[in-house]
N, CA, C and O atoms as CSV, one atom per row, in Angstrom:
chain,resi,resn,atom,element,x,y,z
A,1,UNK,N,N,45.647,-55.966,45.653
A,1,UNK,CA,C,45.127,-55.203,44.551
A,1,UNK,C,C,46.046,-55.367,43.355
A,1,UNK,O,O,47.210,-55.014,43.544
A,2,UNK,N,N,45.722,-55.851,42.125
A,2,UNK,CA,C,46.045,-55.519,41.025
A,2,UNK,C,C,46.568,-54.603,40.390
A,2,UNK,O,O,47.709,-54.751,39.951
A,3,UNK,N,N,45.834,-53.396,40.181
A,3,UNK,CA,C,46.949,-52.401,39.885
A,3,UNK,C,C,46.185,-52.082,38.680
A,3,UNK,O,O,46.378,-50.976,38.175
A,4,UNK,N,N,45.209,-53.014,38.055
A,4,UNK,CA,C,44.532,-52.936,37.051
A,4,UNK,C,C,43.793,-51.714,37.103
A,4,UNK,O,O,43.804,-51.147,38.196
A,5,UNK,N,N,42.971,-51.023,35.911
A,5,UNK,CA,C,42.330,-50.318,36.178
A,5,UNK,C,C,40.943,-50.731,35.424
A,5,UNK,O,O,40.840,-51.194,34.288
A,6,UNK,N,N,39.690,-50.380,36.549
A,6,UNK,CA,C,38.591,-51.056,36.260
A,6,UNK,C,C,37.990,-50.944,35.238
A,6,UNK,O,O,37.918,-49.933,34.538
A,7,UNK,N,N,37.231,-52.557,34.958
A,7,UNK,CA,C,36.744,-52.283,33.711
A,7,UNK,C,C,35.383,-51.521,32.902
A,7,UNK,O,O,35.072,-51.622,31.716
A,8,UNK,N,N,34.649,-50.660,34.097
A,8,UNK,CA,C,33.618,-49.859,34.123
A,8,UNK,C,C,34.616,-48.827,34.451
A,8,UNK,O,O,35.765,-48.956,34.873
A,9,UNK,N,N,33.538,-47.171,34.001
A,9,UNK,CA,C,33.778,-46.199,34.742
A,9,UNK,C,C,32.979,-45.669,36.017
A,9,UNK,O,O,31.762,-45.822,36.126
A,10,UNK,N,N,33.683,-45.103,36.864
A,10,UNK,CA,C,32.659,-44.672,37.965
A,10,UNK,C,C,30.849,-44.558,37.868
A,10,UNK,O,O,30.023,-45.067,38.626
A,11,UNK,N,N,30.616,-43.658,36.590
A,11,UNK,CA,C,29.749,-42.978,36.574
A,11,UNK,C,C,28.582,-43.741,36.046
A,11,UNK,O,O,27.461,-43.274,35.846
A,12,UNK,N,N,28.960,-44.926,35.848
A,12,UNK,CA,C,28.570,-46.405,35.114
A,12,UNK,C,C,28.147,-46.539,33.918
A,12,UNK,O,O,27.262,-47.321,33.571
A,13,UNK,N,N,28.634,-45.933,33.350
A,13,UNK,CA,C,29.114,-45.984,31.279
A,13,UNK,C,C,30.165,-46.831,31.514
A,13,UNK,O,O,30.853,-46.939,32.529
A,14,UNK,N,N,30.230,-47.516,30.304
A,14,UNK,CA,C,30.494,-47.922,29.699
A,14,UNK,C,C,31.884,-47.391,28.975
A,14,UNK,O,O,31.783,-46.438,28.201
A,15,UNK,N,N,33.306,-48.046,29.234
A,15,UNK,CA,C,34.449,-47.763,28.319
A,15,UNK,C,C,34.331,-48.179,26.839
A,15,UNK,O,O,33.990,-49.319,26.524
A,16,UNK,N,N,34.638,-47.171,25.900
A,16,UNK,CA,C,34.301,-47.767,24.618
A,16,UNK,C,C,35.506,-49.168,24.599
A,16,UNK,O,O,35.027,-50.256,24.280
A,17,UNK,N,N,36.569,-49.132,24.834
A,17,UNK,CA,C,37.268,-50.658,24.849
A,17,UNK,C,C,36.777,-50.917,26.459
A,17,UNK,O,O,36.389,-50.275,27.435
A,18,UNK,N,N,37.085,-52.396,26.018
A,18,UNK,CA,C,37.131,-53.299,27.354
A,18,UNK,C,C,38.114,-53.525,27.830
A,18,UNK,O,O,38.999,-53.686,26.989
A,19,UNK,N,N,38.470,-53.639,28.966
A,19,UNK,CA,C,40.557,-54.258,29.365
A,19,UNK,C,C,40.425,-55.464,29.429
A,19,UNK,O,O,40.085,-55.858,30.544
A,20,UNK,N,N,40.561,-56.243,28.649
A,20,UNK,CA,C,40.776,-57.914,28.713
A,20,UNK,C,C,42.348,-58.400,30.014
A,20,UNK,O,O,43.573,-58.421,29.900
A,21,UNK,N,N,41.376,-58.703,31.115
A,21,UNK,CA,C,42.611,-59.690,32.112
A,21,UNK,C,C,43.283,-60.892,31.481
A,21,UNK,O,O,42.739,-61.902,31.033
A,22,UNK,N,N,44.915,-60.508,31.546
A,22,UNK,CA,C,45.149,-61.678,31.064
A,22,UNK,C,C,45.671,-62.381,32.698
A,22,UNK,O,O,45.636,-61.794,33.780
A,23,UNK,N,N,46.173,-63.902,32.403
A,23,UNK,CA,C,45.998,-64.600,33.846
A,23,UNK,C,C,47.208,-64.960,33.438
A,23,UNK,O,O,47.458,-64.429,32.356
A,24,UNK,N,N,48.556,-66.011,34.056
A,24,UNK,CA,C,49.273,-66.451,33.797
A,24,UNK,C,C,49.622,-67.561,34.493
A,24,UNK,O,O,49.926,-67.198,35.629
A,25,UNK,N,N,49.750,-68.981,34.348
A,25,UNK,CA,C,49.721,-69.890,35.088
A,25,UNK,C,C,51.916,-70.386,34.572
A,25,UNK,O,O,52.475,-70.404,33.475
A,26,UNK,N,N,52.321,-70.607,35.639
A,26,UNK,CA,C,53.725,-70.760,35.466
A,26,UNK,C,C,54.515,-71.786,36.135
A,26,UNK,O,O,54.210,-72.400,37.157
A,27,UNK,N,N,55.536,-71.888,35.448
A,27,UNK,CA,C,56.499,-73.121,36.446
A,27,UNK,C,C,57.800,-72.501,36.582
A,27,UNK,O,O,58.559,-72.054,35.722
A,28,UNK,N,N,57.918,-72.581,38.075
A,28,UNK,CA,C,59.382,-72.064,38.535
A,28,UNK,C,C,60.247,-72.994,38.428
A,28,UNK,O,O,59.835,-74.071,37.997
A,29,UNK,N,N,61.358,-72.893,38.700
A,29,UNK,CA,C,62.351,-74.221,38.703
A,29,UNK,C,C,63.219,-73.695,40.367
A,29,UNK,O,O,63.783,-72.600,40.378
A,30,UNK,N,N,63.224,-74.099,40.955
A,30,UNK,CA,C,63.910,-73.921,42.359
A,30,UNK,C,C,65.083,-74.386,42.304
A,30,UNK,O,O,65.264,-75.514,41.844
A,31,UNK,N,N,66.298,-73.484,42.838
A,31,UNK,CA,C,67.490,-73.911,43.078
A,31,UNK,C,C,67.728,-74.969,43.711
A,31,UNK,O,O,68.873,-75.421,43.699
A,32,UNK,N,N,66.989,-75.432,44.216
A,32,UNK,CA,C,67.218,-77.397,44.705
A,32,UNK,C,C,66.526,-78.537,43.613
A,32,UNK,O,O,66.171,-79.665,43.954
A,33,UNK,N,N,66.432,-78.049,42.403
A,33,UNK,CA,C,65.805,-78.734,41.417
A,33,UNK,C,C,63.968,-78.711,41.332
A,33,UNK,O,O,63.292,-78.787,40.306
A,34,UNK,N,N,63.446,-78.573,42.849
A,34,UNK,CA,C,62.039,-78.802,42.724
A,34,UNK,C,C,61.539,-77.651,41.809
A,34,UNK,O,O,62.262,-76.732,41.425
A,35,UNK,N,N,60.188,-77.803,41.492
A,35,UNK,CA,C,59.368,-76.808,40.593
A,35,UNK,C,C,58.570,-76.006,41.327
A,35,UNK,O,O,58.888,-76.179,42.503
A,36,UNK,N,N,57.721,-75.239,41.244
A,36,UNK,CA,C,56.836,-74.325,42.132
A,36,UNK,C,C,55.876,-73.408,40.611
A,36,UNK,O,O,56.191,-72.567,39.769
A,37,UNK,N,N,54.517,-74.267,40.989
A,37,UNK,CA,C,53.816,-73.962,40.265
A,37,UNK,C,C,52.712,-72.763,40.574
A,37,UNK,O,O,52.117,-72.980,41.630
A,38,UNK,N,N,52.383,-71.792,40.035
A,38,UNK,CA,C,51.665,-70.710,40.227
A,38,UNK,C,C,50.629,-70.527,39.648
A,38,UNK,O,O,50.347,-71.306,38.739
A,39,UNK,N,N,49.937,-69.698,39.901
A,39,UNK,CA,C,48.824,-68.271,39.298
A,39,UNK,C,C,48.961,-66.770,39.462
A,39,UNK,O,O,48.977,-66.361,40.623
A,40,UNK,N,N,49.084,-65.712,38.286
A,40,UNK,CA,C,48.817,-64.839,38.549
A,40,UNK,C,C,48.782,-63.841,37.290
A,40,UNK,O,O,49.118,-64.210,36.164
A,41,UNK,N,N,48.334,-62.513,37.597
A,41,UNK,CA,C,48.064,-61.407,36.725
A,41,UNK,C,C,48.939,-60.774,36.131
A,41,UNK,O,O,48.816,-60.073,35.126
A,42,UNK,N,N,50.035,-61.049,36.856
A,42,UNK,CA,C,51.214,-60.048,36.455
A,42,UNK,C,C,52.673,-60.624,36.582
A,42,UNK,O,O,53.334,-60.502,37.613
A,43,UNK,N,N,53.050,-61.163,35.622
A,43,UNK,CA,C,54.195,-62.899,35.898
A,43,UNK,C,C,55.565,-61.663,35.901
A,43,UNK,O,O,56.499,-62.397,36.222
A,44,UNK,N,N,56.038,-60.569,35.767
A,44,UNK,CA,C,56.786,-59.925,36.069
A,44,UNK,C,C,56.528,-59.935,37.699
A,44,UNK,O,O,57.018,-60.828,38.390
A,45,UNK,N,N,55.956,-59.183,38.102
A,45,UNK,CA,C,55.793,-58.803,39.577
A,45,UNK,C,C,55.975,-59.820,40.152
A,45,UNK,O,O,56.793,-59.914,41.067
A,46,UNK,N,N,55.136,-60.939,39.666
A,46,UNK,CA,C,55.146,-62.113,40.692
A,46,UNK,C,C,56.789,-62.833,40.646
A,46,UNK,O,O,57.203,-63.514,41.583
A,47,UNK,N,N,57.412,-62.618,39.701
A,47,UNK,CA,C,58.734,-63.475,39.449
A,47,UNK,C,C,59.605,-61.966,40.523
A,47,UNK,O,O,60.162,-62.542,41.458
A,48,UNK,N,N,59.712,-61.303,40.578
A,48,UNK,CA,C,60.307,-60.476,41.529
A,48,UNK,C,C,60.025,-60.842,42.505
A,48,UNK,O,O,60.988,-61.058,43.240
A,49,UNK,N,N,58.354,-61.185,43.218
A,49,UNK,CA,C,58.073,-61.771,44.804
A,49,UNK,C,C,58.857,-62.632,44.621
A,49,UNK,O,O,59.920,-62.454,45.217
A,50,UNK,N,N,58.775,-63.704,43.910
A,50,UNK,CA,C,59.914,-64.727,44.063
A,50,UNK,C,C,61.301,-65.053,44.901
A,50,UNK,O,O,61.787,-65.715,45.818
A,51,UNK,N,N,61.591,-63.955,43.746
A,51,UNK,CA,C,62.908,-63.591,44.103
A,51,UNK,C,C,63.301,-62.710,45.143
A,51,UNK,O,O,64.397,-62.768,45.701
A,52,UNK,N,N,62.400,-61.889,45.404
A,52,UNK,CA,C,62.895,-61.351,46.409
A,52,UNK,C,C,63.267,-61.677,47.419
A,52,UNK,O,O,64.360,-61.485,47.950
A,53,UNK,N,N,61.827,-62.532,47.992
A,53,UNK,CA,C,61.649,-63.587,49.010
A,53,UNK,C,C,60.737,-62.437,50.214
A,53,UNK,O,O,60.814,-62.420,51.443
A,54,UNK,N,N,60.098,-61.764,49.496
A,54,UNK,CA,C,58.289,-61.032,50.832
A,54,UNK,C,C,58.411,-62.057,51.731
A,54,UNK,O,O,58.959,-61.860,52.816
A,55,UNK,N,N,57.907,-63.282,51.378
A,55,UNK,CA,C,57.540,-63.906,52.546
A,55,UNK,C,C,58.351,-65.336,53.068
A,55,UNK,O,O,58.581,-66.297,52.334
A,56,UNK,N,N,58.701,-65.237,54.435
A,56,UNK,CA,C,59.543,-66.332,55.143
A,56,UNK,C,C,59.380,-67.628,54.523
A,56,UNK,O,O,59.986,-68.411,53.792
A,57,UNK,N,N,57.933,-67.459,55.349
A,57,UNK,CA,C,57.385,-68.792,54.832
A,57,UNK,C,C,57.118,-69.591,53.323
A,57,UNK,O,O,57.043,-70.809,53.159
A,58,UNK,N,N,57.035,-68.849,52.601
A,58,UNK,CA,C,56.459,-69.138,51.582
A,58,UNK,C,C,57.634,-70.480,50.681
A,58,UNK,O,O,58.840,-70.605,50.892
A,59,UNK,N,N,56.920,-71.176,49.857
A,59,UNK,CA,C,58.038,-72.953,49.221
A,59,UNK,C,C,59.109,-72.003,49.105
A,59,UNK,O,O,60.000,-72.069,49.952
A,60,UNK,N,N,59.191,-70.985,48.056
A,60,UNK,CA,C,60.223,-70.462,47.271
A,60,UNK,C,C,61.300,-69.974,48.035
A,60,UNK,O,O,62.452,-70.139,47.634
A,61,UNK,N,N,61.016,-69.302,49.255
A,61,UNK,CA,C,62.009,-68.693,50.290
A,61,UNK,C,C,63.777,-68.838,50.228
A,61,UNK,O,O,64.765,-68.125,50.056
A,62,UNK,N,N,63.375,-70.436,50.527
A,62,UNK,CA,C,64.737,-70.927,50.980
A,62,UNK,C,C,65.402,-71.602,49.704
A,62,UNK,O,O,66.570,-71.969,49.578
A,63,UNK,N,N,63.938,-71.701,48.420
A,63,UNK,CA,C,65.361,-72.116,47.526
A,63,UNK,C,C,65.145,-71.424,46.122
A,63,UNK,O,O,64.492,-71.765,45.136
A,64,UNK,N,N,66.033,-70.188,46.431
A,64,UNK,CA,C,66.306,-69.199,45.729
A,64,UNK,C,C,67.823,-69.363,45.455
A,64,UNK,O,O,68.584,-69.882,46.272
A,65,UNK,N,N,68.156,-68.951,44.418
A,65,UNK,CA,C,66.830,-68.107,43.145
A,65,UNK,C,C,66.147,-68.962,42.005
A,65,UNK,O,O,66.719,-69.799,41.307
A,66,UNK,N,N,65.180,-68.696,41.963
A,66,UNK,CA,C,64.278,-69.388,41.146
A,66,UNK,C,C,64.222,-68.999,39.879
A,66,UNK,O,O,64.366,-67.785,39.730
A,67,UNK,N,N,64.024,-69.772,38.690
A,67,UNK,CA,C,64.222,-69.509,36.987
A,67,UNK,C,C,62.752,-69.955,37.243
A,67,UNK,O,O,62.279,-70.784,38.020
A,68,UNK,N,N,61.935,-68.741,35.904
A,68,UNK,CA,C,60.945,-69.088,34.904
A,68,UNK,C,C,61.042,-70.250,33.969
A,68,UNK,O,O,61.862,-70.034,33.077
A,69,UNK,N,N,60.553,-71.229,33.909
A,69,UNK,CA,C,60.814,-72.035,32.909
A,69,UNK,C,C,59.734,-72.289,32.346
A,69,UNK,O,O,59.856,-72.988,31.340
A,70,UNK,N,N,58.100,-71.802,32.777
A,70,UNK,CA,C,57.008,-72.035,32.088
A,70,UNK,C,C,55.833,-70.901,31.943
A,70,UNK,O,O,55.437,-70.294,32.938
A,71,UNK,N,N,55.454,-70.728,31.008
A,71,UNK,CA,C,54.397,-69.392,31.565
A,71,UNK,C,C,53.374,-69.686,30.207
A,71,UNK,O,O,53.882,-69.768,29.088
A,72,UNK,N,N,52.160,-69.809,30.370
A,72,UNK,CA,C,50.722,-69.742,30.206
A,72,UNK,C,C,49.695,-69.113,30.205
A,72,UNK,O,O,48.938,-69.215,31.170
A,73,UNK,N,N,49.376,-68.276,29.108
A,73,UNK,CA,C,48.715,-67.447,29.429
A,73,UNK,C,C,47.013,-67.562,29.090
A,73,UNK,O,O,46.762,-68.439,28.263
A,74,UNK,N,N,45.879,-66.840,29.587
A,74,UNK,CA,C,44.644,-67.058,29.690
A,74,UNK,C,C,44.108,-66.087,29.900
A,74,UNK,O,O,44.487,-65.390,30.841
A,75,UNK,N,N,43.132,-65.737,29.170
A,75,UNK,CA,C,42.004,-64.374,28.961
A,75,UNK,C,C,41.059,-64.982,30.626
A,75,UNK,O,O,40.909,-64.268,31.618
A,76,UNK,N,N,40.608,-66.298,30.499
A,76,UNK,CA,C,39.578,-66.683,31.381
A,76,UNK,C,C,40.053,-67.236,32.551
A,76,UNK,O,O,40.579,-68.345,32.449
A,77,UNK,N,N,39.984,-66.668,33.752
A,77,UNK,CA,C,40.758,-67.164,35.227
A,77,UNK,C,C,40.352,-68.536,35.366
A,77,UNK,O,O,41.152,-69.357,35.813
A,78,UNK,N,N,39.398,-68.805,35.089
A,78,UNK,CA,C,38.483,-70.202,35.289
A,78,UNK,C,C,39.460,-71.218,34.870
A,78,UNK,O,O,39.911,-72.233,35.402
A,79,UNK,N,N,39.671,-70.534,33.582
A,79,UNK,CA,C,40.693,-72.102,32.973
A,79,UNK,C,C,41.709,-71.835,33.574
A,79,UNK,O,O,42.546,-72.694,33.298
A,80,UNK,N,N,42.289,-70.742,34.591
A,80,UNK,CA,C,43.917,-70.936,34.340
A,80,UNK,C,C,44.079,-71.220,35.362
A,80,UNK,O,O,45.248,-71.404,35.702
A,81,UNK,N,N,42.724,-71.441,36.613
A,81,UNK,CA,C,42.863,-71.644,38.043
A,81,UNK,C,C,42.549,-73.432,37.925
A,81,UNK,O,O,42.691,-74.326,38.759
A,82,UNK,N,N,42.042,-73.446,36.416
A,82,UNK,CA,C,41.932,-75.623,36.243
A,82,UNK,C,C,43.132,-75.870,35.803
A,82,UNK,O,O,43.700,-76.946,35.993
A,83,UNK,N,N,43.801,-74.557,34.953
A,83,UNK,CA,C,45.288,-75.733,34.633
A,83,UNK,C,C,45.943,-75.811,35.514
A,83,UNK,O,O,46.459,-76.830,35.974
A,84,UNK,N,N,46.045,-74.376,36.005
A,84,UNK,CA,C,46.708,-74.556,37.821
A,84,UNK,C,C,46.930,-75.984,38.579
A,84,UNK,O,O,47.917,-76.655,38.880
A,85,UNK,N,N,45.802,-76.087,38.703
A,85,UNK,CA,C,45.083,-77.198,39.716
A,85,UNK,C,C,45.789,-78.271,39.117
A,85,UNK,O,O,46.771,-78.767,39.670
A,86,UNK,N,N,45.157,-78.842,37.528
A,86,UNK,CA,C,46.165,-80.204,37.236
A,86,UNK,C,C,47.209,-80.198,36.812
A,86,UNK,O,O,47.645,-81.349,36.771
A,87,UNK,N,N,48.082,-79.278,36.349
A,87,UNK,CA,C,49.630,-79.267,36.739
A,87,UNK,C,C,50.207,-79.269,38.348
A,87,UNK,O,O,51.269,-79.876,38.493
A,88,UNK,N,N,49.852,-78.899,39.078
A,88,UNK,CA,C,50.055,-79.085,40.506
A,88,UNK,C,C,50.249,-80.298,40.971
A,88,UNK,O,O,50.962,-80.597,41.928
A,89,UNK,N,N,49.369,-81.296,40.033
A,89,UNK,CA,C,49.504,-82.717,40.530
A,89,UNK,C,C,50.417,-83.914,39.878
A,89,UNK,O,O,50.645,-85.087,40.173
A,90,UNK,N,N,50.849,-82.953,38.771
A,90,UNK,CA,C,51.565,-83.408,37.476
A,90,UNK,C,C,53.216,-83.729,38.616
A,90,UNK,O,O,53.357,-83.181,39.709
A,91,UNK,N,N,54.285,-84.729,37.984
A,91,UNK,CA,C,55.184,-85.034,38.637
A,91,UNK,C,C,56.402,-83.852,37.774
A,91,UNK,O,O,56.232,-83.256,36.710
A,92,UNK,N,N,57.698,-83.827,38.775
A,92,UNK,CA,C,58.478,-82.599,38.164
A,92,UNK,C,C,58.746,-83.695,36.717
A,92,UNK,O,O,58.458,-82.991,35.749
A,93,UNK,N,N,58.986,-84.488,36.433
A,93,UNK,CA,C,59.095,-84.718,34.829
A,93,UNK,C,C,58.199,-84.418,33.716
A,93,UNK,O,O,58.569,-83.974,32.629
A,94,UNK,N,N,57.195,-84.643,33.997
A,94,UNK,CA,C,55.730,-84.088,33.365
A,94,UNK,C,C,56.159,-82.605,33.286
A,94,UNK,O,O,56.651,-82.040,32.309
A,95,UNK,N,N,55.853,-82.038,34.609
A,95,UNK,CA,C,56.680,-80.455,34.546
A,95,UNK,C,C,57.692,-80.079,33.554
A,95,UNK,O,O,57.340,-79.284,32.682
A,96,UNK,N,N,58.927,-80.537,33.548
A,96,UNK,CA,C,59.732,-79.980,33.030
A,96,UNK,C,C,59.486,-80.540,31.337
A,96,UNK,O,O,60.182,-79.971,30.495
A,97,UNK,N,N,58.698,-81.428,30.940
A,97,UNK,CA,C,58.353,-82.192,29.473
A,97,UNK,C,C,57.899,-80.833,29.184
A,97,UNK,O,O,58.532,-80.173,28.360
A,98,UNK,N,N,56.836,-80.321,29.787
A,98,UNK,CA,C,55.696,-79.536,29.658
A,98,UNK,C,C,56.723,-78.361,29.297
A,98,UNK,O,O,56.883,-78.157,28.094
A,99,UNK,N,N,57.441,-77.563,30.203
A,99,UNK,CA,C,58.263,-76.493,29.952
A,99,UNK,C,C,58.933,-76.658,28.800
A,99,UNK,O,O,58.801,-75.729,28.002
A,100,UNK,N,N,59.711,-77.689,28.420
A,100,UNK,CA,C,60.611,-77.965,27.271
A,100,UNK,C,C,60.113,-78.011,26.098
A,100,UNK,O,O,60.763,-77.778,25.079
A,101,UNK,N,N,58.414,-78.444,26.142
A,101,UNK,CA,C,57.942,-78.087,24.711
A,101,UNK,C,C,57.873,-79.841,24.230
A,101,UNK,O,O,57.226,-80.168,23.234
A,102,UNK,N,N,58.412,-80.582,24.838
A,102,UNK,CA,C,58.722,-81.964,24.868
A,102,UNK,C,C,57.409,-82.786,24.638
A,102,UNK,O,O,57.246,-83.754,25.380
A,103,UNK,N,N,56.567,-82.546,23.810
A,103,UNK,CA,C,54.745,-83.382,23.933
A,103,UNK,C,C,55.040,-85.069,23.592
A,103,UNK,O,O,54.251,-85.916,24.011
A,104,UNK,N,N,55.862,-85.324,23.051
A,104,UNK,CA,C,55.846,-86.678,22.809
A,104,UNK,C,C,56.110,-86.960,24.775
A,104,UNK,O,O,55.321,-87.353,25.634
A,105,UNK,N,N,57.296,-86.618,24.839
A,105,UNK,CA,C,57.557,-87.104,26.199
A,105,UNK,C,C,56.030,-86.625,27.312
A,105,UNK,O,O,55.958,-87.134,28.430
A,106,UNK,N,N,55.189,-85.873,26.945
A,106,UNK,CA,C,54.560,-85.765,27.886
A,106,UNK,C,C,53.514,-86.402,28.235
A,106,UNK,O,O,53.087,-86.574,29.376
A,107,UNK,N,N,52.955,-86.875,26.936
A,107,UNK,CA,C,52.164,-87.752,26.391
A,107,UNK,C,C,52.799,-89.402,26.755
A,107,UNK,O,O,51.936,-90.178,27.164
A,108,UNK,N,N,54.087,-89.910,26.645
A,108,UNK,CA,C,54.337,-90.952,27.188
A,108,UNK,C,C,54.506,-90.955,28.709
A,108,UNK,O,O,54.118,-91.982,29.266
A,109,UNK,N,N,55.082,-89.863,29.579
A,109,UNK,CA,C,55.121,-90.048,31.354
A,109,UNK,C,C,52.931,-89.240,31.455
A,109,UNK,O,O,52.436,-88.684,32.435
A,110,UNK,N,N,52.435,-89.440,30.493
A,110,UNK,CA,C,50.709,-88.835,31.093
A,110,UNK,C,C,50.228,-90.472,30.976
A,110,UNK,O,O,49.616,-90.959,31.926
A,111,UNK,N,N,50.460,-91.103,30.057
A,111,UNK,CA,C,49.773,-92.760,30.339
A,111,UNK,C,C,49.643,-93.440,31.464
A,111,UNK,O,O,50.519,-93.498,32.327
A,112,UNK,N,N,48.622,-93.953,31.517
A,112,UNK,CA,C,48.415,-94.858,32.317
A,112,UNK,C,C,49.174,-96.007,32.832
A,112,UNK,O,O,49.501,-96.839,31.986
A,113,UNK,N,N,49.544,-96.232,34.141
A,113,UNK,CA,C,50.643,-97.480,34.359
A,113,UNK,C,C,50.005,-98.329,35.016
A,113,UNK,O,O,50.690,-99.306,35.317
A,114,UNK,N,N,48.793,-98.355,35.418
A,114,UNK,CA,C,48.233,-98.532,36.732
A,114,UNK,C,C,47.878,-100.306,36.230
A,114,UNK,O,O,47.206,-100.419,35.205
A,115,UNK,N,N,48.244,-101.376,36.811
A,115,UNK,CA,C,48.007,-102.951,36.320
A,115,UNK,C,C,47.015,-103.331,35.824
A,115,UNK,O,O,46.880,-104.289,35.062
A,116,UNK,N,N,45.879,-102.285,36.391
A,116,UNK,CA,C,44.185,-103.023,36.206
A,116,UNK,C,C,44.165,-101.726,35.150
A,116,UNK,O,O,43.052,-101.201,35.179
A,117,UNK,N,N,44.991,-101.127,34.316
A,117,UNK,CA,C,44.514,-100.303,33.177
A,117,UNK,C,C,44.020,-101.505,32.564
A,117,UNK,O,O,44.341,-102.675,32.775
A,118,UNK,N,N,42.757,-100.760,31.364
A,118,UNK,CA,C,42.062,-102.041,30.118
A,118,UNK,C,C,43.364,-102.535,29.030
A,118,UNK,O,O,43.343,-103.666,28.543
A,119,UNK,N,N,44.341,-101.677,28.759
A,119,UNK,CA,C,45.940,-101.875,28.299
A,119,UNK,C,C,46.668,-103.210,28.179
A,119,UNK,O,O,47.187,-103.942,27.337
A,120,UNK,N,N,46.334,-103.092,29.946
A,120,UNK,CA,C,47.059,-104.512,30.417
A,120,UNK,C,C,46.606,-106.008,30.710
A,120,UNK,O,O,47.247,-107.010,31.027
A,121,UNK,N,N,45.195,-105.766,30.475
A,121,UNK,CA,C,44.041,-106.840,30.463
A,121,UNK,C,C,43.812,-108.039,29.684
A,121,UNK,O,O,42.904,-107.956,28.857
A,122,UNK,N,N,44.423,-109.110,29.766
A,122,UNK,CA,C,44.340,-110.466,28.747
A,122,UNK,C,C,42.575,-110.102,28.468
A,122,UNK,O,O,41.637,-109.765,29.189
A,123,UNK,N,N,42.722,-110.321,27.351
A,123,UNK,CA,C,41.196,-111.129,27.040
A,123,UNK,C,C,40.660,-111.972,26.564
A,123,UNK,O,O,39.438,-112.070,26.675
């Protein structure tokens, strides 16, 4: 549970404001250098799970303590569960370009390397 409070009332009127969810998509930096990329509602709380270490299992556990180095924010879960998704696949340099604010660099490690790019194609 969130903690939020809903955006109807019981009685099913209508709140004259609306509570706009914000979402937060983030990059940890792990005390062994790796990154640990997230989702969530509440990037305080969640940076305390972190750190605390709730759960055994979980990437972050064993390499604590973990620094914020990226945070993203989003009215619409939709987009922040797609940036989620393709930063996840992004390499930790991309990552850390991305955190640093670095767009030239991110834009040169996002190109294409691949031999059969049209780039590399005599014609």
């Amino acid at each position: 549970m969130s903690g939020r409070a809903p955006a109807c009332r019981t009685d099913g009127q209508s709140r004259p404001s609306q509570i706009m969810n914000l979402y937060f998509v983030y990059i940890l930096k792990c005390s062994d250098g790796l990154t640990y990329t997230g989702i969530t509602d509440n990037i305080k709380r969640r940076l305390s799970e972190h750190q605390g270490g709730l759960n055994k299992t979980s990437f972050t556990y064993s390499r604590r303590p973990v620094h914020l180095i990226f945070q993203q924010e989003f009215n619409d879960v939709l987009q922040a569960i797609y940036f989620e998704k393709k930063i996840k696949k992004w390499s930790a340099k991309k990552k850390f370009a991305l955190a640093a604010g670095d767009l030239n660099l991110l834009q040169i490690l996002s190109e294409c390397r691949n031999a059969s790019h049209h780039k590399y194609k005599l014609d």
